[in-house]
C-alpha positions as CSV (number, residue, x, y, z in Angstrom):
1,X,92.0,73.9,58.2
2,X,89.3,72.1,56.3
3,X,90.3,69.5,54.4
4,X,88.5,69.1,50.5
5,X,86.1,66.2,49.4
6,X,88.4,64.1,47.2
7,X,87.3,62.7,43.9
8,X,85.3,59.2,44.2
9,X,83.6,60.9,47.1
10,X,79.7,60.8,47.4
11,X,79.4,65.2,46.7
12,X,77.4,67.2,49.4
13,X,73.5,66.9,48.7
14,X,72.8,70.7,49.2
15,X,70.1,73.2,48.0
16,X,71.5,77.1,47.5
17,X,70.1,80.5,47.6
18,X,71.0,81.5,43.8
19,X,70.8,85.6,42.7
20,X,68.1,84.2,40.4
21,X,66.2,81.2,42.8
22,X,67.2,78.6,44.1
23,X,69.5,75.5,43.0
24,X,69.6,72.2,44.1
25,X,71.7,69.1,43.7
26,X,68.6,66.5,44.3
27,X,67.2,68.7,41.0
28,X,69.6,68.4,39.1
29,X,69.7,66.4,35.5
30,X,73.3,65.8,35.2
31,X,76.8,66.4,35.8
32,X,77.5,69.6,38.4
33,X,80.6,71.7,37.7
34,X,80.4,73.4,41.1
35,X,82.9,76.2,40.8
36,X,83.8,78.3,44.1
37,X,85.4,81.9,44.4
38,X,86.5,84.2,47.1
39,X,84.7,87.1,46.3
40,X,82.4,88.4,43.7
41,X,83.6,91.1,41.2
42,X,87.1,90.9,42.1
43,X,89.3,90.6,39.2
44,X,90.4,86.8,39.1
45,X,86.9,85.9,40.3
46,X,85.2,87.8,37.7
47,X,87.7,86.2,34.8
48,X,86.7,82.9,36.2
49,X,82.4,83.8,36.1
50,X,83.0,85.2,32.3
51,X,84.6,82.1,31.5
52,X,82.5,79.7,32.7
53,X,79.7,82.1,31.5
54,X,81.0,82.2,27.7
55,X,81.7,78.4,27.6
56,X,77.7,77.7,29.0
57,X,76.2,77.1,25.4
58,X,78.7,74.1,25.1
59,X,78.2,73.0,29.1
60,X,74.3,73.4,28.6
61,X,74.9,70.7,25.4
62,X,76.3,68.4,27.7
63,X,73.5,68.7,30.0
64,X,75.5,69.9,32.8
65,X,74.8,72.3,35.0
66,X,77.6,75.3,36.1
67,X,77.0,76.7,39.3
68,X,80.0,79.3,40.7
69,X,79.2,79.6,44.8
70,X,81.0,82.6,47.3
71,X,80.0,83.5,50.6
72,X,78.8,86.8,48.7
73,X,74.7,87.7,49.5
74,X,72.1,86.6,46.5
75,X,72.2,90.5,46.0
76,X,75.7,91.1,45.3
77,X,75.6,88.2,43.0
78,X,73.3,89.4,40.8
79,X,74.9,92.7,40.6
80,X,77.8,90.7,40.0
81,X,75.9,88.7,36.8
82,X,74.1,92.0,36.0
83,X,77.6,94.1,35.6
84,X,80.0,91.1,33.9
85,X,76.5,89.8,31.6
86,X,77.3,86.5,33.3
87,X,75.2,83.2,32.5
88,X,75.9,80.8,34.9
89,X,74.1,80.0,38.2
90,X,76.3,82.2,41.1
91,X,75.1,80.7,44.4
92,X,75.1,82.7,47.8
93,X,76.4,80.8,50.6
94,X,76.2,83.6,53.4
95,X,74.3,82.1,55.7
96,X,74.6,78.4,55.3
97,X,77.8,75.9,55.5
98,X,77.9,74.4,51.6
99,X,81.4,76.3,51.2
100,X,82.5,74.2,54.5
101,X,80.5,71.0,53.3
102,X,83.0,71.1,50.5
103,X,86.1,72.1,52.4
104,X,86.9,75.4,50.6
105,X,85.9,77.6,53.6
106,X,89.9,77.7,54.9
107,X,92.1,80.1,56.6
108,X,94.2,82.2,54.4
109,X,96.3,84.9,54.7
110,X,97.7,87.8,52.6
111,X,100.1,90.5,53.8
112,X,100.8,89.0,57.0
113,X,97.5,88.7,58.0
114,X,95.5,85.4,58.7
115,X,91.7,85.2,57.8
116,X,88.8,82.7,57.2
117,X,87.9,82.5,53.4
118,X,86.9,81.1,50.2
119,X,89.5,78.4,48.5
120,X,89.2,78.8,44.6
121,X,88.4,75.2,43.8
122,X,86.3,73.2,41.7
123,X,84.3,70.3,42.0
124,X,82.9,68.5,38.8
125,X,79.9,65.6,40.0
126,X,78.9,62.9,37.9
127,X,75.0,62.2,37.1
128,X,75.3,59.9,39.9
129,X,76.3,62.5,42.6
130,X,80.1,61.1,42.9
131,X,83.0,63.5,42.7
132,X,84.6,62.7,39.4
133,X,87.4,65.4,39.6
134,X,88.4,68.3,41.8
135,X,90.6,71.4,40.8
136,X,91.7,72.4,44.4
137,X,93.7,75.2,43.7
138,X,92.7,77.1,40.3
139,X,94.9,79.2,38.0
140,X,92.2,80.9,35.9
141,X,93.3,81.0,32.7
142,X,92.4,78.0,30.3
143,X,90.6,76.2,33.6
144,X,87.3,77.0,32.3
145,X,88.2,75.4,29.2
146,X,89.9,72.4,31.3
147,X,86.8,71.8,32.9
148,X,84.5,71.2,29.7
149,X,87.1,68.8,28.4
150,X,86.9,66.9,31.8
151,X,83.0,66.5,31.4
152,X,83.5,65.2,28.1
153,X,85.2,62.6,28.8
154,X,82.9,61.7,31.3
C-alpha cells in the first residue's frame, strides 16, 4: 500500500493533463490545494468538485490555485465540469503516476472485493512547494470549507 507525503514534505513537482490544458506545479503563483477523487461524477466526488468549485472566487483571492486530480481521461473530466458547471482545474492522471507520486493510488476494497484505486485526500502546498497540510481521508461535507480556512492561515 502506498504510503502518503506527510506535511513538511517537499510536494511532487508534476505537470498534468487538465480537461481544459495543462497544469503545472513549476507554473504556479501560489499555494496548491491539490484535491484527489476516486472517480468523476460519482456522488461524493461530484459534492466535493461543486464545493471546491463554489468556494473558487474566495481561493482565487488568496491567489491559490485548486486543482481536483482522478485517474479519470481529460474527456470525462470535462464532461464532468461541463454537467456539475464546475470551476476548478480537474486534472487527468490516466496515463501518468502523479496519483502514486502522492500516495493516494492504494488498494481498496468494497463488498468483499480488493482493487487498486484513488484515496480521497488532499494536499494543500505552500508558495514554496512544501506540504503545509494533508487531509488523508476526507468526509465531504464542510471539508471544502476546512480547506480555505487552512490557507488562510497560511
Amino acid at each position: 500500500m502506498s504510503i502518503i507525503i506527510n506535511e513538511g514534505d517537499q510536494a511532487p513537482q508534476f505537470s498534468i493533463t487538465t480537461d481544459t490544458g495543462t497544469f503545472s506545479m513549476a507554473e504556479a503563483k501560489g499555494p496548491v490545494v491539490v484535491f484527489f477523487f476516486p472517480k468523476a461524477d460519482t456522488p461524493g466526488c461530484t459534492k466535493e468538485a461543486i464545493a471546491f468549485s463554489q468556494l473558487k472566487a474566495e481561493f482565487d483571492a488568496l491567489n491559490t490555485t485548486v486543482i481536483g486530480i482522478s485517474k479519470d481521461k481529460a474527456a470525462k473530466q470535462g464532461k464532468f465540469r461541463e454537467k456539475h458547471d464546475l470551476t476548478c482545474a480537474l486534472g487527468a492522471d490516466d496515463d501518468s503516476d502523479i496519483c502514486e507520486q502522492f500516495g493516494v493510488w492504494a488498494e481498496k476494497s468494497m463488498y468483499g472485493r480488493t482493487y487498486m484505486g484513488v484515496l480521497r485526500a488532499t494536499f494543500l502546498i505552500d508558495s514554496s512547494g512544501k506540504v503545509a497540510r494533508v487531509w488523508p481521508k476526507v468526509k465531504v461535507p464542510g471539508h471544502a470549507d476546512d480547506v480555505l480556512e487552512a490557507v488562510k492561515a497560511l
